[in-house]
One Martini backbone bead per residue (centre of mass of N, CA, C, O) as a GRO file, in nm:
protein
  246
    1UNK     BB    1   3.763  17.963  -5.505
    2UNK     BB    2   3.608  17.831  -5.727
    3UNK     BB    3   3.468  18.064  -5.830
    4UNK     BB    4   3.740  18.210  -5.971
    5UNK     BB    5   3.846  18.016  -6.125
    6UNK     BB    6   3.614  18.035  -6.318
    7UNK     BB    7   3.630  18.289  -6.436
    8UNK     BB    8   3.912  18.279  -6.525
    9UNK     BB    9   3.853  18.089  -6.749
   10UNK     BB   10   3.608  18.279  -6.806
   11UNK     BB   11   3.847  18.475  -6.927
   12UNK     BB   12   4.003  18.297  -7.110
   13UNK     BB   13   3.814  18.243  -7.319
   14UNK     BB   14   3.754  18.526  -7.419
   15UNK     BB   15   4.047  18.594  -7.511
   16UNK     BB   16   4.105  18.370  -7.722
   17UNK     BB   17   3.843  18.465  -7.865
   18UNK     BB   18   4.016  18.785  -7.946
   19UNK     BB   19   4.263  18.667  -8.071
   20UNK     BB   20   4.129  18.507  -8.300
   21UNK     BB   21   4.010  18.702  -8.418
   22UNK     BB   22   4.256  18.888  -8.468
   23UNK     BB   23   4.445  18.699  -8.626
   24UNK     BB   24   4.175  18.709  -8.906
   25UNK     BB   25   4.132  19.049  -8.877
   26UNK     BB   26   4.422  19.155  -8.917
   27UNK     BB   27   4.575  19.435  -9.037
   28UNK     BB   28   4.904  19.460  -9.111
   29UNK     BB   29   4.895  19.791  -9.240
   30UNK     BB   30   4.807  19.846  -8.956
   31UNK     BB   31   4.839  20.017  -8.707
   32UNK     BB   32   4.980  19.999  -8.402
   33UNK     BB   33   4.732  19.972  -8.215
   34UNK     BB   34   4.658  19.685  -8.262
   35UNK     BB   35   4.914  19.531  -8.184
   36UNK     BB   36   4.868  19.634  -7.885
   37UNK     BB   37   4.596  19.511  -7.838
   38UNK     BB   38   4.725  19.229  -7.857
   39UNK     BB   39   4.926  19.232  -7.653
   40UNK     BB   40   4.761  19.291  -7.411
   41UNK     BB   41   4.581  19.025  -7.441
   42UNK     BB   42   4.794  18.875  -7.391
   43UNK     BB   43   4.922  18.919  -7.129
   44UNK     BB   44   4.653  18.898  -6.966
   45UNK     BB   45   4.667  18.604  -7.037
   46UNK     BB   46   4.916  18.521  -6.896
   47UNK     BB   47   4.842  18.645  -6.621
   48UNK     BB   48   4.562  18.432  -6.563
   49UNK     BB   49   4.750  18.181  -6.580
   50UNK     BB   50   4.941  18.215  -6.379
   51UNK     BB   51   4.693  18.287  -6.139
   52UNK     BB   52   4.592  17.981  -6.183
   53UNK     BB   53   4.839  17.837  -6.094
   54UNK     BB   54   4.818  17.936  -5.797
   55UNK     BB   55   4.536  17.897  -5.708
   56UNK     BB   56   4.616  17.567  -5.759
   57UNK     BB   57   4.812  17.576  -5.526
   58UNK     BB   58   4.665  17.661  -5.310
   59UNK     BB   59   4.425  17.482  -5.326
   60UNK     BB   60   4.569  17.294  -5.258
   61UNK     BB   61   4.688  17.317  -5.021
   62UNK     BB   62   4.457  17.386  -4.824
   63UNK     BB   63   4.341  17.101  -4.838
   64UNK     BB   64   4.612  16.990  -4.689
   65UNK     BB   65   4.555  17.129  -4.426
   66UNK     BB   66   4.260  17.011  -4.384
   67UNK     BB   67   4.323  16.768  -4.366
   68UNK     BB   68   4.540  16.734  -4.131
   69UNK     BB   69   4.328  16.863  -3.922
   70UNK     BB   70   4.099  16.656  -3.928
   71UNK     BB   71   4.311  16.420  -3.849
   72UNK     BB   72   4.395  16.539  -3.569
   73UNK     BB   73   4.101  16.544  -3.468
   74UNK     BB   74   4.051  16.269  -3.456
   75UNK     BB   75   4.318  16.194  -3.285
   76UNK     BB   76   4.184  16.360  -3.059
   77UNK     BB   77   3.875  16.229  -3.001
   78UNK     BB   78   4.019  15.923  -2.986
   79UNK     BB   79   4.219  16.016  -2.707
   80UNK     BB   80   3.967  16.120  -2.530
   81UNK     BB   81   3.792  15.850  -2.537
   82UNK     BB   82   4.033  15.678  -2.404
   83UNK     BB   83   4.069  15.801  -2.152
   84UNK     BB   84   3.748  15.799  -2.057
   85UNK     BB   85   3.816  15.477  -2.025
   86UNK     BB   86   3.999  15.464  -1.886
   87UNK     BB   87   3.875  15.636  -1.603
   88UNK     BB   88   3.646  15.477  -1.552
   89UNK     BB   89   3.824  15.190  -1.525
   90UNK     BB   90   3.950  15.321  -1.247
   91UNK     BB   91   3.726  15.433  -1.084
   92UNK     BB   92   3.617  15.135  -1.039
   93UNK     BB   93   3.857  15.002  -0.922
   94UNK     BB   94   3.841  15.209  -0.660
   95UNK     BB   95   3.533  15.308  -0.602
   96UNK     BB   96   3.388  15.607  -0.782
   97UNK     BB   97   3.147  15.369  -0.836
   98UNK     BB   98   2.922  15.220  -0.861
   99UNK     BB   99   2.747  14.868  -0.805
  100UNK     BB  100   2.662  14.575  -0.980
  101UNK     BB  101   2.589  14.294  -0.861
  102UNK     BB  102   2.666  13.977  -0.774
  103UNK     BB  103   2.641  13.812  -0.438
  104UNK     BB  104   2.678  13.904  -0.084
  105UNK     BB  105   2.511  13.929   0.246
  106UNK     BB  106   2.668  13.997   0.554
  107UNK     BB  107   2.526  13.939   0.895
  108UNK     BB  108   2.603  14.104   1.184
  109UNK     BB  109   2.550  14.036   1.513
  110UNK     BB  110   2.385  13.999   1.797
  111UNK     BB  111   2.299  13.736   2.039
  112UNK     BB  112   2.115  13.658   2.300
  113UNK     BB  113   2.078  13.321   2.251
  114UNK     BB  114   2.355  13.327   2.316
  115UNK     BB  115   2.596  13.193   2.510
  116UNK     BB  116   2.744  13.385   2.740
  117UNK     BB  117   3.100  13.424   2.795
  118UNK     BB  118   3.257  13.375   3.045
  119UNK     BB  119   3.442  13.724   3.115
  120UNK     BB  120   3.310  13.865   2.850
  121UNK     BB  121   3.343  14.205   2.809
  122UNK     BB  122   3.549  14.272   2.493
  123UNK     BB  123   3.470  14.259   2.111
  124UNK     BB  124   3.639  14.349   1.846
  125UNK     BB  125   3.486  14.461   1.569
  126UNK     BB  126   3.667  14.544   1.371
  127UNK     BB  127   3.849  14.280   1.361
  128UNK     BB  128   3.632  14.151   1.255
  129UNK     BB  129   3.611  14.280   0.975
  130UNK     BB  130   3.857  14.289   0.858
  131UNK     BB  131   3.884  13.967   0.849
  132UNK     BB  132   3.642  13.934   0.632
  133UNK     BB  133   3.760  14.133   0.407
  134UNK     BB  134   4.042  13.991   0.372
  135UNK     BB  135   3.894  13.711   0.271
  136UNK     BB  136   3.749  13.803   0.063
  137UNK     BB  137   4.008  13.929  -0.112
  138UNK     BB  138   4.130  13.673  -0.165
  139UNK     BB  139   3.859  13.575  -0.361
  140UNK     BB  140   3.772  13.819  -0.550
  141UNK     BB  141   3.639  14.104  -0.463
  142UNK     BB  142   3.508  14.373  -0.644
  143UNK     BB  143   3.304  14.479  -0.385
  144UNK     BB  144   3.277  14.680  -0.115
  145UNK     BB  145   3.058  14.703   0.206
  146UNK     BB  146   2.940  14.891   0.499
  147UNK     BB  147   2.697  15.004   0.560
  148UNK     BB  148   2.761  15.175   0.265
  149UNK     BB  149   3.032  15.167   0.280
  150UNK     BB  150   3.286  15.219   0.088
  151UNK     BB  151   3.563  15.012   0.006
  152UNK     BB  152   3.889  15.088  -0.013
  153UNK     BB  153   4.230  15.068   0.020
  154UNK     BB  154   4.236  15.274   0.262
  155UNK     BB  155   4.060  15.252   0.414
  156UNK     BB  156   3.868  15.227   0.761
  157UNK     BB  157   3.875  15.006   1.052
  158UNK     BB  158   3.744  15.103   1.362
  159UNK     BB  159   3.743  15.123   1.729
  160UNK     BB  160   3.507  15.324   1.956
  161UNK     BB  161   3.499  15.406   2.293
  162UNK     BB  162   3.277  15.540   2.495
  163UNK     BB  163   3.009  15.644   2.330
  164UNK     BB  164   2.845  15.418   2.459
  165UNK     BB  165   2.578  15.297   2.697
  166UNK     BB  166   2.597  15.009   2.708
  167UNK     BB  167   2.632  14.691   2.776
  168UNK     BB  168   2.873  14.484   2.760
  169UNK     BB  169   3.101  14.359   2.471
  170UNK     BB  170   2.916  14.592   2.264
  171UNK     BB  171   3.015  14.889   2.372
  172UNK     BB  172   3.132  14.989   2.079
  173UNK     BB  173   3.253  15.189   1.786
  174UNK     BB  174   3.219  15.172   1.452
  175UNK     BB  175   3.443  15.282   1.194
  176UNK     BB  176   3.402  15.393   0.853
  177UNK     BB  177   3.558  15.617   0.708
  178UNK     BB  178   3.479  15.792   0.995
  179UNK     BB  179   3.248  15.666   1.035
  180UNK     BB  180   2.936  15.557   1.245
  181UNK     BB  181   2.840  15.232   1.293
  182UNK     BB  182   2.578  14.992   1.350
  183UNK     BB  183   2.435  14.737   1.477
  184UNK     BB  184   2.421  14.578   1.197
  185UNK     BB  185   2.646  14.423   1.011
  186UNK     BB  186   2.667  14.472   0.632
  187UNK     BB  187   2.831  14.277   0.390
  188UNK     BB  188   2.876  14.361   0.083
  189UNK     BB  189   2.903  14.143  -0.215
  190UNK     BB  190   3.099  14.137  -0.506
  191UNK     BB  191   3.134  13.828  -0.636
  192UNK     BB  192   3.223  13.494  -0.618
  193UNK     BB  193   3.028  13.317  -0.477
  194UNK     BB  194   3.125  13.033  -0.416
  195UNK     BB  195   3.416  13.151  -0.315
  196UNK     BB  196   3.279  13.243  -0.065
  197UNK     BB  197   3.109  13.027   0.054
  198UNK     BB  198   3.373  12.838   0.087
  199UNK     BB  199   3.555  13.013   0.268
  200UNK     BB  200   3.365  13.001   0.500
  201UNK     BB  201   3.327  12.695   0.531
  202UNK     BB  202   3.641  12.678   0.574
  203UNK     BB  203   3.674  12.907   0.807
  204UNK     BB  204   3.420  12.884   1.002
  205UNK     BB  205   3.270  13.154   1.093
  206UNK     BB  206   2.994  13.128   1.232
  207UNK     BB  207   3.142  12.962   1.471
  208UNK     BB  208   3.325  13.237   1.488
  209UNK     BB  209   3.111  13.381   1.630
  210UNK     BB  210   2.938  13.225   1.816
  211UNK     BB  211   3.117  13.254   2.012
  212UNK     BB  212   3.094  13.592   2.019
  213UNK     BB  213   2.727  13.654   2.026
  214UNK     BB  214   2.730  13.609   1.677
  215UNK     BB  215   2.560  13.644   1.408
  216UNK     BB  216   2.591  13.490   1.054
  217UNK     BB  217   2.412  13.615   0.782
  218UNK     BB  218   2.386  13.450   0.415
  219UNK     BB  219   2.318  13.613   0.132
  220UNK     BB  220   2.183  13.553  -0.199
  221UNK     BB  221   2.284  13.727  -0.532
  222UNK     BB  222   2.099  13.691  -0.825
  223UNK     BB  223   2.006  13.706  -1.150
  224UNK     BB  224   1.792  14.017  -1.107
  225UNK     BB  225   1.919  14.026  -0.812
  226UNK     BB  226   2.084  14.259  -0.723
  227UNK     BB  227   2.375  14.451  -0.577
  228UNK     BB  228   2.421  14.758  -0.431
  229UNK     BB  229   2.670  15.000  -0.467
  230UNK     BB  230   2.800  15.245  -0.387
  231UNK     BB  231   3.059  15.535  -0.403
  232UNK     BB  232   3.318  15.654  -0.278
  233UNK     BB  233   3.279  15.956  -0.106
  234UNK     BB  234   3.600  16.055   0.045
  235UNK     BB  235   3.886  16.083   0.126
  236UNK     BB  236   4.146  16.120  -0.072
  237UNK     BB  237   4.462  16.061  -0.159
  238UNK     BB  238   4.590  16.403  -0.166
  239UNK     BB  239   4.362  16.629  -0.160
  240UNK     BB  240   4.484  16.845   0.045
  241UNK     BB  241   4.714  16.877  -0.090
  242UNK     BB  242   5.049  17.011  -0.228
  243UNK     BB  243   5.293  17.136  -0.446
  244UNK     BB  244   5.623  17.190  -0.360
  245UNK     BB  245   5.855  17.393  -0.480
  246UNK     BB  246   6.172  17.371  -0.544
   0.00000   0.00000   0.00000
């Protein structure tokens, strides 16, 4: 486009300059063909010129459309980026991406070594493992897994009967995420330190373990020895659904 119009120009400088020769040079007197080839090279220069005077506003426009086109591009590039952290910072907050940071690691397990308690048949540790997660999430974990399943918000952890041929009160199996886990349960937790450590002492857990011949081993992780939590794998809510027609 810069190309034409230069050249337009230099196509304009010369018709001025065969204008302005025959002005100085051109005998009155003589035939009419002369007079046709000024007329002629006026025109010229006319049309030239007013080529020129579009060319320059098309070439506004275009420039003005390349602008526009630019702007929306960058606000759709940061809209996507926007998108894009937006997206991580759910996904995380759901549990669907790794995690590591300070906190601590809880391990239940039976222990032979504490007295078991006369008449006591069947423990249910599931519900001992909800309590102690529903406790943590109270104080502020940000996340949490039972021997690496990562739990969300839908998990699921129940007691499964009759899998296993042990003996004694610990004869159930654990699933955690539809998963089946076996003692010793490790929780894995993320989140304040302090506020964890406070509430075990305060609701006296290992004591209410103990009652029921199960050790409570509870280690600090701080940095630059993280714990780290995998991902939550499983499924999603409404993963295998689909959308009914109205």
């Amino acid at each position: 486009m810069k190309k034409f119009i230069a050249g337009a120009v230099f196509f304009v400088s010369i018709m001025l300059g065969i204008m302005i020769g025959l002005e100085f040079h051109i005998d009155r007197s003589s035939p009419a063909s002369i007079y046709t080839s000024y007329l002629a090279a006026s025109n010229s220069l006319t049309t030239v010129l007013a080529d020129s005077a579009k060319l320059n506003k098309l070439l506004t426009s275009v420039k003005n459309e390349y602008q526009t086109l630019n702007n929306a591009t960058r606000l759709h590039n940061h809209g996507v980026q926007d998108l894009k952290k937006e997206l991580m910072i759910l996904e995380k907050e759901a549990g669907l991406t790794p995690v590591a940071g300070e906190g601590v690691s809880i391990t239940i397990n039976y222990d032979p070594n504490l007295p078991l308690i006369p008449g006591l048949t069947y423990v249910d540790e599931a519900v001992q493992l909800q309590m102690v997660i529903n406790d943590l999430q109270s104080v502020g974990a940000t996340a949490i897994a039972i021997n690496n399943e990562r739990l969300i918000t839908t998990s699921s952890i129940r007691s499964v009967n009759g899998l296993t041929t042990k003996s004694g009160p610990f004869t159930g199996v654990v699933q955690v995420n539809g998963e089946p886990v076996a003692a010793p349960y490790v929780i894995s937790v993320v989140g304040p330190i302090a506020s964890i450590n406070n509430l075990i002492e305060a609701e006296g857990l290992k004591d209410q373990f103990a009652i029921l011949d199960q050790s409570f081993i509870v280690k600090t992780y701080l940095a630059p020895d993280l714990l780290h939590l995998p991902a939550y794998t499983g499924v999603l809510p409404g993963q295998y659904s689909t959308e009914v027609g109205m």
